[in-house]
N, C-alpha and C positions, 0 to 999 in steps of 0.2 A: 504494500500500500504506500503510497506516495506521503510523502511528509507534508504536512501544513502546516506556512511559516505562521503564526500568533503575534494578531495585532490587539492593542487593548483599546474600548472607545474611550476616552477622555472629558466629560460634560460638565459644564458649567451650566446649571438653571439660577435663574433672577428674576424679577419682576422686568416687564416690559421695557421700562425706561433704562435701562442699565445694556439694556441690547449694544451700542454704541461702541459702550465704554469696553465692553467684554470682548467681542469680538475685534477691538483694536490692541487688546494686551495678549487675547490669543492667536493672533495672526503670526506674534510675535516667536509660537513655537510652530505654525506651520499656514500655510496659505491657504489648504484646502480646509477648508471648515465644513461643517452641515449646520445649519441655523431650522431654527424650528419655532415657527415663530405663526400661530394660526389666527393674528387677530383681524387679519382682512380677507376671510373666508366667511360668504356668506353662510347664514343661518340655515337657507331652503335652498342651498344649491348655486350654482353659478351655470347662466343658458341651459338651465334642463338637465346637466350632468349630476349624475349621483355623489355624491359625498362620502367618504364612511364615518359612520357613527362614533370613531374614537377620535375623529379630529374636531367632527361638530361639537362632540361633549369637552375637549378640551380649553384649559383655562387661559383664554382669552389675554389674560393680566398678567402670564407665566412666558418668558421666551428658555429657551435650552439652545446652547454654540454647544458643535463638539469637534474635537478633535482625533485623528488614528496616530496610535503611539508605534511604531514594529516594535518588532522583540529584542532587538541589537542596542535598542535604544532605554534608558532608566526611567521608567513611568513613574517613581519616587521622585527624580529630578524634575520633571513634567510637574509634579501634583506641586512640588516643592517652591518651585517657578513662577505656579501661578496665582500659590498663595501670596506669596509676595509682592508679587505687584497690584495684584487687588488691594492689599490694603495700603500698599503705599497710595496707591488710586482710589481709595475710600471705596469700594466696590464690594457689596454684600452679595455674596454667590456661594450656592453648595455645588461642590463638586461629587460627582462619582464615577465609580470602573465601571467598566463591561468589557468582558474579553470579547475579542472577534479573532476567527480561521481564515485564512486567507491565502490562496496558493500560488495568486499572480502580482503580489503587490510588492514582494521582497524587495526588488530590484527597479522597481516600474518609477519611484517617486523621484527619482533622479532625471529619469527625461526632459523634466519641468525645470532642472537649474541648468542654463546656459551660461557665457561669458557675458558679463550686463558688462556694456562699456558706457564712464561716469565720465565726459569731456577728457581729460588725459588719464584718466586712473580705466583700468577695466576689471572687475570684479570676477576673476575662476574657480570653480569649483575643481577642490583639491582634487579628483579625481579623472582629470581632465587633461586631455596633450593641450596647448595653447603657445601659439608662436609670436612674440608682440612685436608687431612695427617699429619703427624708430621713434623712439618717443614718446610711447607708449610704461606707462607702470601699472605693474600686474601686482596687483593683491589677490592673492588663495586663500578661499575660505571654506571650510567645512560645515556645512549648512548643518544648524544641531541645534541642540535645546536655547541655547542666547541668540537675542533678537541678532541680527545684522545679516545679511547674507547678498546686500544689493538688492534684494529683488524687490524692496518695499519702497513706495514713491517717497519714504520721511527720508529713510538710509541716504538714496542719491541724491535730493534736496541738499542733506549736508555736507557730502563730499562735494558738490558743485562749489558749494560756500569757503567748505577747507580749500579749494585750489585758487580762489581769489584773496582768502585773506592769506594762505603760508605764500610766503618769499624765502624765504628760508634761514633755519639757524631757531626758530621759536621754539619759545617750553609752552605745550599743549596739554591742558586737561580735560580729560572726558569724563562727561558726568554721565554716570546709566549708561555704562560702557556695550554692554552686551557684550555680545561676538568680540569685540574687539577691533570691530573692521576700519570704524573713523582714526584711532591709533593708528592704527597699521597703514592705513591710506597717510596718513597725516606724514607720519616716517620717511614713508614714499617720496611724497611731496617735495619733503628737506627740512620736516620740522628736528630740531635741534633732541630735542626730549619731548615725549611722552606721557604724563601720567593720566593711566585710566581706571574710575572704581565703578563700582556697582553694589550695591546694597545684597545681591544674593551672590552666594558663594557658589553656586554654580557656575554662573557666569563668567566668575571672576576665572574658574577654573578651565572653561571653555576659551577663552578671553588669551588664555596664557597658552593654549595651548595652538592657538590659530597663529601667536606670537610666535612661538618655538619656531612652527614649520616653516612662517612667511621669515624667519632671520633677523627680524627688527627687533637689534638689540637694544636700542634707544627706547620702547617701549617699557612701564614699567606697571604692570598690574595691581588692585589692593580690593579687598572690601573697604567699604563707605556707605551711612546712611546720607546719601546726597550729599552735602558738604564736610561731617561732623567729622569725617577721619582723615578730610584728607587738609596738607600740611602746605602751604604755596611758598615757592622760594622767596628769596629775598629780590623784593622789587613787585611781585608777581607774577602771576601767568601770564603771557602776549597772547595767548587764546584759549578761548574756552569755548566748548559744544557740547548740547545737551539736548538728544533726541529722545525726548521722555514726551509723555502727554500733556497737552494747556496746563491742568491742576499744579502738576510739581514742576511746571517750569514758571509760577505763578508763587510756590514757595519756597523757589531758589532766589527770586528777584531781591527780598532784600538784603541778601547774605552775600550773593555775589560778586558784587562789586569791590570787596574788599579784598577778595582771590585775587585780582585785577590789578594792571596801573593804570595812567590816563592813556589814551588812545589804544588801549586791546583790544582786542574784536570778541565778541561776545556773540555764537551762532548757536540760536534753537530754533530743533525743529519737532515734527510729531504733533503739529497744531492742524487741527480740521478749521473748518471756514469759518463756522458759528464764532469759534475762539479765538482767530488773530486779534480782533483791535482789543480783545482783553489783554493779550500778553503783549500788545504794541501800547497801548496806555499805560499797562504796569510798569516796563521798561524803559518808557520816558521820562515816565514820574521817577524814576531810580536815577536819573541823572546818566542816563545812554541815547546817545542819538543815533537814529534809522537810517542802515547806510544802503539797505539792499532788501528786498521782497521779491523770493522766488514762489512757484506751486506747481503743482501735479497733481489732477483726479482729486482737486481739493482738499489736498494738504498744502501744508503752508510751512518753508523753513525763513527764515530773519537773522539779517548779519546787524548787528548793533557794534557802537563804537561809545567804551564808557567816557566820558567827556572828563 
């Protein structure tokens, strides 16, 4: 009998309104989602087609994101991942498993990472041949449990940002590092130093290990609750990025500036549309001026210059 490789489902349920918020921190361990979400299903049917009786009786007030874990992969990590950022996100959601069988998926979800090329930087999956032009810098990443992998409209938003403001020779810090990949692109670039944290120790361990393989020894990994652990040299950072969502780049604003000197660039991104002039008035009022407004698919990343 043939082996079945075991995939686990992954679910987050919430009330309706938290739909947004959810499925933007679970994207963050993989892009295919299932959303279940029945509250614009008519009551009698839609054109005369039958309904079934478990989605009509379904609670309308209740939405369910989920995610497929394979088996190669630490569904502990996954659960571990998501707690954390929910509540650094203030996001009330119960999570649970369900195992799933599955014979043709092993291998399959890899088709879907190609080389995303970010203006000069192009983004490859480690497992990939890839020949780069002249002129071209290649970051290798291992698409895995921490956000980054290029493929999200926030990720290249901020790598566009990193190649206008590094000139090179800068000390960079990443706030809500993920993957590791704005570091490592930043390295690339010709930033001088590196520091990147992140509140869950996963990350950080994903993070260092995307470091290892891309060679950027300049990079320098930590846990961090957002600012509290991390330490800025003397003078401070010439740049800072922090691709988290509107809320915690909303309670980085008054802390940040002091990471900083006058003229550093100061890039977030991971804001949906509704949220820019919130994080563009907060930022102003912080005593930074707007030096650049990029988007894609309605995200939104902000180069700011603290004055």
């Amino acid at each position: 009998m043939e082996q079945k490789n075991e995939w686990t489902k992954l679910t987050a349920s919430a009330d309706r309104g938290e739909l947004e918020a959810i499925t933007a921190v679970m994207s963050m361990i993989d892009n295919g989602l299932m959303i279940e979400d029945y509250s614009d299903i008519p009551l009698d049917g839609m054109y005369g087609t039958l309904v079934d009786e478990s989605i009509l009786s379904a609670d309308r007030s209740r939405i369910a994101v989920s995610v497929f874990i394979p088996a190669e992969r630490s569904v502990g990590d996954a659960v571990a991942f998501l707690r954390e950022r929910f509540s650094a996100s203030g996001i009330t959601a119960t999570l649970s498993l369900e195992g799933v069988d599955e014979q043709d998926w092993a291998e399959s979800w890899k088709q879907y990472y190609h080389p995303v090329p970010i203006g000069r930087v192009t983004v490859v999956p480690s497992w990939q041949e890839y020949s780069p032009s002249d002129g071209e810098l290649i970051v290798r990443m291992d698409p895995g449990m921490a956000f980054g992998s290029g493929t999200h409209e926030t990720t290249r938003l901020a790598v566009l940002l990193l190649q206008q403001a590094i000139s090179g020779g800068e000390t960079v810090l990443d706030v809500g590092c993920g993957s590791g990949i704005l570091s490592i692109a930043s390295s690339k670039l010709g930033a001088g130093a590196c520091y990147a944290y992140d509140i869950d120790p996963v990350a950080v361990r994903v993070a260092r290990e995307n470091v290892l393989a891309d060679g950027a020894e300049n990079v320098f990994c930590d846990v961090s609750d957002l600012l509290c652990q991390v330490k800025a040299p003397s003078g401070g950072f010439d740049i800072a990025v922090a691709n988290i969502v509107a809320d915690i780049l909303l309670r980085l604003a008054p802390d940040i500036g002091s990471y900083l000197h006058r003229g550093s660039a100061y890039i977030v991104s991971g804001i949906i549309a509704s949220r820019l002039d919130d994080v563009r008035r907060e930022m102003l009022s912080r005593g930074f001026a707007e030096e650049r407004v990029i988007s894609e698919n309605d995200w939104y990343a902000c180069l700011f210059r603290r004055l």
